[in-house]
N, C-alpha and C positions, 0 to 999 in steps of 0.2 A: 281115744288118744289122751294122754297124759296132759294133766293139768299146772300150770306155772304159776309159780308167786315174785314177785320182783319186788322186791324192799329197797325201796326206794325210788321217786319219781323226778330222777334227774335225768340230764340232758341221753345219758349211755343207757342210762336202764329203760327208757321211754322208747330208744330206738331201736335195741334188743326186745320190747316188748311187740313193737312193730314189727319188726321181723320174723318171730313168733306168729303174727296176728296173719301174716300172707301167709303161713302156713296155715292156718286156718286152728290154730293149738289156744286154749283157751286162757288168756292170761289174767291175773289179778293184780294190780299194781298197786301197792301199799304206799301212799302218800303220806305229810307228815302230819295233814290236818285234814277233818272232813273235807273245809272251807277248799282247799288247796286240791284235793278229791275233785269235786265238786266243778271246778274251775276245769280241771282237765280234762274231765268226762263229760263237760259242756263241747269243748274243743274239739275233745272224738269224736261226736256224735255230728259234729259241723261237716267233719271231714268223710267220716262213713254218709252224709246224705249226698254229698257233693263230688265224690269219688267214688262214690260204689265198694269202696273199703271194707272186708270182712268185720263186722259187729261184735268180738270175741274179745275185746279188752275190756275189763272193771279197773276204775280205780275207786279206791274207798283210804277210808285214813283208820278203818277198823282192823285189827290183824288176826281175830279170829274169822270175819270174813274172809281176809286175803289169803290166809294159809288153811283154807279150810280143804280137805281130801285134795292137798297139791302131792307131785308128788316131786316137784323141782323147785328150791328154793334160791334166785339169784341173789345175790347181794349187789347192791348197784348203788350202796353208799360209797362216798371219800371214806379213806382210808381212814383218818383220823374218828371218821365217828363210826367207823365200823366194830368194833367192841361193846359201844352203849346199842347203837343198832341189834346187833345178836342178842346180844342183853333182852332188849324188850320183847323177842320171837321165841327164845328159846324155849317159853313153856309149850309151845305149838310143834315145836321140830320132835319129829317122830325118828327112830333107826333107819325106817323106809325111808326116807328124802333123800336126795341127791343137794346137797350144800354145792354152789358155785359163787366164786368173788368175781365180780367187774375189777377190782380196783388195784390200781395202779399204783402201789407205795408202801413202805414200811411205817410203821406204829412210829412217831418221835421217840415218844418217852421210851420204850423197850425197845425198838430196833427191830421189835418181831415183823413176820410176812404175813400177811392175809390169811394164808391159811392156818398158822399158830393162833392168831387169835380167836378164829372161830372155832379152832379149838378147845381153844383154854375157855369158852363159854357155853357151848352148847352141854348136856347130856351125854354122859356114857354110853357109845353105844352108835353115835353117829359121826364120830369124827374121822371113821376108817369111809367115810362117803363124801370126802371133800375136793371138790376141785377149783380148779384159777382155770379163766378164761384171757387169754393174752394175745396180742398181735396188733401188726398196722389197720388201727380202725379204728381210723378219724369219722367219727359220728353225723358230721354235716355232708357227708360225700357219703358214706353209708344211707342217712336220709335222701339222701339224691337219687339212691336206686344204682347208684356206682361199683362197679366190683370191690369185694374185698376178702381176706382170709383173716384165718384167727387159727389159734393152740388152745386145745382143752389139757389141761393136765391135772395127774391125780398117780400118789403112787401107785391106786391100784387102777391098768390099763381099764381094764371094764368098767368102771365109770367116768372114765376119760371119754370111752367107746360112747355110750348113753348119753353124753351130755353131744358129743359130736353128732349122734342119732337125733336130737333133739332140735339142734341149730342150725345143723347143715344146708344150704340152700344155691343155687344155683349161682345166686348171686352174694351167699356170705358161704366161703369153703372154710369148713372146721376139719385140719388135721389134730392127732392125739401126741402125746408123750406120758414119761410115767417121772419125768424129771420136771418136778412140781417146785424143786427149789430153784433149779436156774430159771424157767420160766416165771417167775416170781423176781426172780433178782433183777432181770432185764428187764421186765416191764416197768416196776420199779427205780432202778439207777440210770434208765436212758432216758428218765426225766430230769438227773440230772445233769446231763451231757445235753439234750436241749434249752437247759437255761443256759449253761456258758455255749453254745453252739449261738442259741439268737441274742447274748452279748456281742458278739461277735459282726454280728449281721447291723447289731445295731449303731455299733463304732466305725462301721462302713470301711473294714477292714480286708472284704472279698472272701474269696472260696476256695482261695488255698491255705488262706490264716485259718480259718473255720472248717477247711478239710483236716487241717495237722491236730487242731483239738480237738474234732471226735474222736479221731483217733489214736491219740496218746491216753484219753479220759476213757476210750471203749476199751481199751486194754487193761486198766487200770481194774472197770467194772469186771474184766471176765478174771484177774486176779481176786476181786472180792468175792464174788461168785463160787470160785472152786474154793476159796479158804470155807466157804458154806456149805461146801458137799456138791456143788452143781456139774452137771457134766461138762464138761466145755463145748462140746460141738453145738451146745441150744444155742449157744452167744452168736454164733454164724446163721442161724437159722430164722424162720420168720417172726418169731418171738422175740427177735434179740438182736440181728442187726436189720430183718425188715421192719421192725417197731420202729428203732433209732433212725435210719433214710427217714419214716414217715415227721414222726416229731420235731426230730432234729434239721428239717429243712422247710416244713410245713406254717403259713403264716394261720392255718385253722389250729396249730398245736397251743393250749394254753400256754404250756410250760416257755417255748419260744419267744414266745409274746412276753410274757415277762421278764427275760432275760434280753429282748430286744429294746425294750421300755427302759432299762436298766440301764441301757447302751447308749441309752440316748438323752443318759443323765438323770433320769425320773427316779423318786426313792421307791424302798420296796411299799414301806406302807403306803405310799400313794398310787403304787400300781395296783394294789393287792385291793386297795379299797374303791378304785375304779371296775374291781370286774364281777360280773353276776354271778361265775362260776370258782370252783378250787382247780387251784395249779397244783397237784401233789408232787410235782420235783421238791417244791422250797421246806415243805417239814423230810420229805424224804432225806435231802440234803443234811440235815440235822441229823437225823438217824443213821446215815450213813458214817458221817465225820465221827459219829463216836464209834460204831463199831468197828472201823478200822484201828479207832486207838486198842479198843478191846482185843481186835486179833491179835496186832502188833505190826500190820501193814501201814508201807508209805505210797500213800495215795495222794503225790501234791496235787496236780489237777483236781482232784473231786475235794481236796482241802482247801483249794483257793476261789471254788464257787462256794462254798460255805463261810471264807473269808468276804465274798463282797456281799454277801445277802443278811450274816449275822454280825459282824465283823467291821473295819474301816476298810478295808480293801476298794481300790475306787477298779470298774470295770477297765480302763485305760493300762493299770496294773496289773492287773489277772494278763493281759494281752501281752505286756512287754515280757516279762517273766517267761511267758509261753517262747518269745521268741529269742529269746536269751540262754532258752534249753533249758528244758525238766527232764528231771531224771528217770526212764523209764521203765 
């Protein structure tokens, strides 16, 4: 069986690694330091004596070990450092691998999607084998052994197929697609319909105020989406409005959580530096505001979460405005 590399040992690519590991598929998990290796392969090894858990995970902080005759490379960095991450693997990535992104966000500074920029870094020759992994899969319910589904997408079906081949499990159902941009958009912008979704939740304004602005902001996304090429029907599908249900109503969703913190008066720096993990709605939200200017699209919803997070905009504002009519 086919062997996996996971770059990066965050909370998603740990859990995908596990899920992997009940398959009994042998995975490498590339950490960011021996030390940090070391600590987590303490951890496995607690859990394989104590649960009878298949034995089949490494992690190391070396990348010639981790990507050594793999033949699936996940990326399971934040978005933001996904560029320097491919950066340091790329002299390992061979034509054979199959490139898949965890991650959920557009680049700030460029606007690009996960799979441009593992583009724009890897080798000639490997970029026609790139796929996104997207869907409602909230990671601590997934670690629970809870059902869940997910979108392999890749222009080209056959290694959508493979990566689906891969992951599929009784308990994590992988459907394909070859619409790699909307799937991309959605996972991406319904982060940031979750921050203004748990502003919302957090002004203790109810769930018709916070039904109306998913819904004016998820129309808004599937406008940005098709100006990007995306097919429209992914926006309805699991990838795109089963993502947003999850996020957008989920108190396990970071992005929620910070737009609910937000709600309840707290600044972003202080949310942002109370939490262990990355919210990528909040740069996504940046990346978004400009490329709407770029199209020429009016996006006030997805411009007035960008107003309360970079901006003076107080959440109480974003709310009134909402109910005062945007134009849609």
């Amino acid at each position: 069986m086919a062997k996996v590399a996971v770059i990066g040992a965050t909370t998603w690519g740990n859990s995908i690694g596990m899920l992997l590991a009940q398959k009994k598929v042998s995975v490498n998990i590339l950490a960011r330091t021996e030390a940090k290796a070391r600590e987590l392969g303490k951890k496995q090894q607690e859990r394989v004596s104590s649960t009878g858990f298949p034995d089949c995970v490494l992690f190391t902080g070396n990348a010639t070990e981790a990507l050594h005759d793999v033949a699936f490379v996940i990326c399971a960095v934040p978005a933001q450092s996904m560029r320097q991450s491919v950066k340091g693997i790329r002299d390992y990535v061979t034509p054979s691998m199959i490139l898949i992104s965890l991650a959920k966000g557009l680049e700030a500074e460029s606007g690009k999607r996960m799979s441009e920029v593992i583009a724009d870094e890897v080798v000639a020759g490997t970029a026609q084998k790139i796929c996104v992994l997207s869907g409602p899969n909230l990671s601590k319910e997934i670690d629970q052994g809870l059902p869940a589904t997910s979108v392999a997408a890749s222009p080209d079906i056959r290694v959508a197929q493979r990566v689906q081949a891969l992951l599929d499990s009784p308990m994590f159902s992988v459907f394909v697609s070859d619409d790699i941009v909307g799937v991309e958009v959605c996972g991406a912008l319904k982060n940031v319909i979750a921050l203004g979704a748990g502003i919302f939740d957090g002004l203790k304004l109810g769930n018709n105020a916070k039904a109306a602005f998913i819904a004016i902001g998820w129309s808004e996304v599937v406008s940005l989406g098709m100006a990007l090429g995306a097919n429209q029907a992914t926006f309805w599908g699991l990838a795109g409005l089963g993502d947003l249900i999850a996020t957008g109503n989920s108190p396990l969703s970071r992005n929620h959580y910070v737009g609910y913190e937000l709600g309840r008066g707290r600044s972003l720096a202080d949310v942002m530096a109370s939490m262990p993990n990355v919210a990528e709605g909040i740069d996504t939200t940046m990346a978004a505001h400009c490329l709407t200017a770029k199209l020429g699209l009016k996006l006030p919803t997805i411009t007035m979460v960008y107003r309360v997070l970079f901006e003076s905009l107080t959440p109480a504002e974003l709310a009134s405005q909402l109910r005062n009519g945007i134009e849609q």
